[in-house]
N, C-alpha and C positions, 0 to 999 in steps of 0.2 A: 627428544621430540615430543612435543601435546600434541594427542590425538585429538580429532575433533570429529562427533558424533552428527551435529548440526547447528546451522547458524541462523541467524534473524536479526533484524532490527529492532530494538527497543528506541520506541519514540516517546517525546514526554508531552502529554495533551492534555486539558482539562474535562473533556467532554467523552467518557469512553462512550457513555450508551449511545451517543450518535455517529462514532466510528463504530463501535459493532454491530449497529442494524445496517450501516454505508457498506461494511464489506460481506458481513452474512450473506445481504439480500442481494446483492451489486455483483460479488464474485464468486460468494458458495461457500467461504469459510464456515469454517468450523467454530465458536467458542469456547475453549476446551478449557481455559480457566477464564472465570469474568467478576470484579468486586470493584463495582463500581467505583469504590471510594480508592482504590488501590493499583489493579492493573488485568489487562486486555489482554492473554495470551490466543491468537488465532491460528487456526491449521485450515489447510486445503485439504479436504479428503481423497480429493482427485490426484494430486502433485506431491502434498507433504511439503508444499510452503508456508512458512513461518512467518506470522508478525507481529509483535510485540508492542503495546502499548501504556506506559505509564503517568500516572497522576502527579503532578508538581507539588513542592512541597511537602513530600512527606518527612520525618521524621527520623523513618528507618536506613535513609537512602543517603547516600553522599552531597555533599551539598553542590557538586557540579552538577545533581540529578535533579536540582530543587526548579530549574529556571524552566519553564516549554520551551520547547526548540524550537530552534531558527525554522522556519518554513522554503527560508529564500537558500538557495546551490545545494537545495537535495529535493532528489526526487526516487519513487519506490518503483521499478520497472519490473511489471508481469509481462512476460512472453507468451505469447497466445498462438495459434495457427493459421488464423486467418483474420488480421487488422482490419480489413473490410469490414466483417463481418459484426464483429464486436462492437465498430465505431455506430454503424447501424443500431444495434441492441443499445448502445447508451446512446444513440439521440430519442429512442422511443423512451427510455427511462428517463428523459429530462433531465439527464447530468452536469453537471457544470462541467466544460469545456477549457483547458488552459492554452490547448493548443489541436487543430483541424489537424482531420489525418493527411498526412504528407508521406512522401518514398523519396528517401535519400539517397544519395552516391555510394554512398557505401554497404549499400542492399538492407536497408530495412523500410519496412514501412509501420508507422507509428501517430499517434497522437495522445496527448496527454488530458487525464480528468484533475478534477481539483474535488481531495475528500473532506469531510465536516469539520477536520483542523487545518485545514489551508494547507496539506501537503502533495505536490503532485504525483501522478499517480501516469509513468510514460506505460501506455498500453504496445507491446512490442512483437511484430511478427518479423522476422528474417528471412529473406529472401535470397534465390540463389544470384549469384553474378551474374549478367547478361554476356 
């Protein structure tokens, strides 16, 4: 069996310094490695959530790493405590909006932001069953 320490997403974007002022400032991250020309590794100081982000075309990288990535059937879900709340704080932040907060059938309530590379971003609180 591979042990596994911890996981994240490597996404491939061309713009890091405007994802990592969008999540520094937006969520609280951490920049714990940043080269512009190269890649975005982010931490939450809070949680110890991970996000990864890479520059297209580099050289060093496989060449399935070279294209940016799809933006469309992925989205990056933070679970938060209270969706209300949050939804609030990013309409005073003037965030771009993909999707109004809404409560589903299935006990969440959620709505989704859209970050400086077009990726959605489902903002997630759980809630218990009625």
């Amino acid at each position: 069996m591979i042990e596994i320490d911890a996981m994240f997403p490597v996404m491939v974007t061309s713009d890091l310094e405007a994802v990592k002022q969008f999540y520094t400032t937006v969520f609280g991250f951490n920049a714990v490695f940043f080269d512009a020309t190269f890649y975005l590794h982010l931490v939450s100081p809070d949680t110890g959530v991970q996000l990864g982000f890479l520059m297209p075309d580099l050289n060093s990288q496989p060449q399935f790493l070279h294209s940016i990535m799809s933006t469309e059937g992925y989205v990056i879900s933070l679970e938060v405590k209270d969706a209300a709340k949050a939804y609030a704080e990013a309409k005073k932040l003037n965030l771009e909006f993909a999707m109004d907060l809404k409560e589903e059938a299935w006990g969440q309530i959620h709505f989704m932001l859209t970050d400086p590379a077009g990726f959605r971003i489902d903002i997630v609180q759980h809630v218990a069953e009625k």
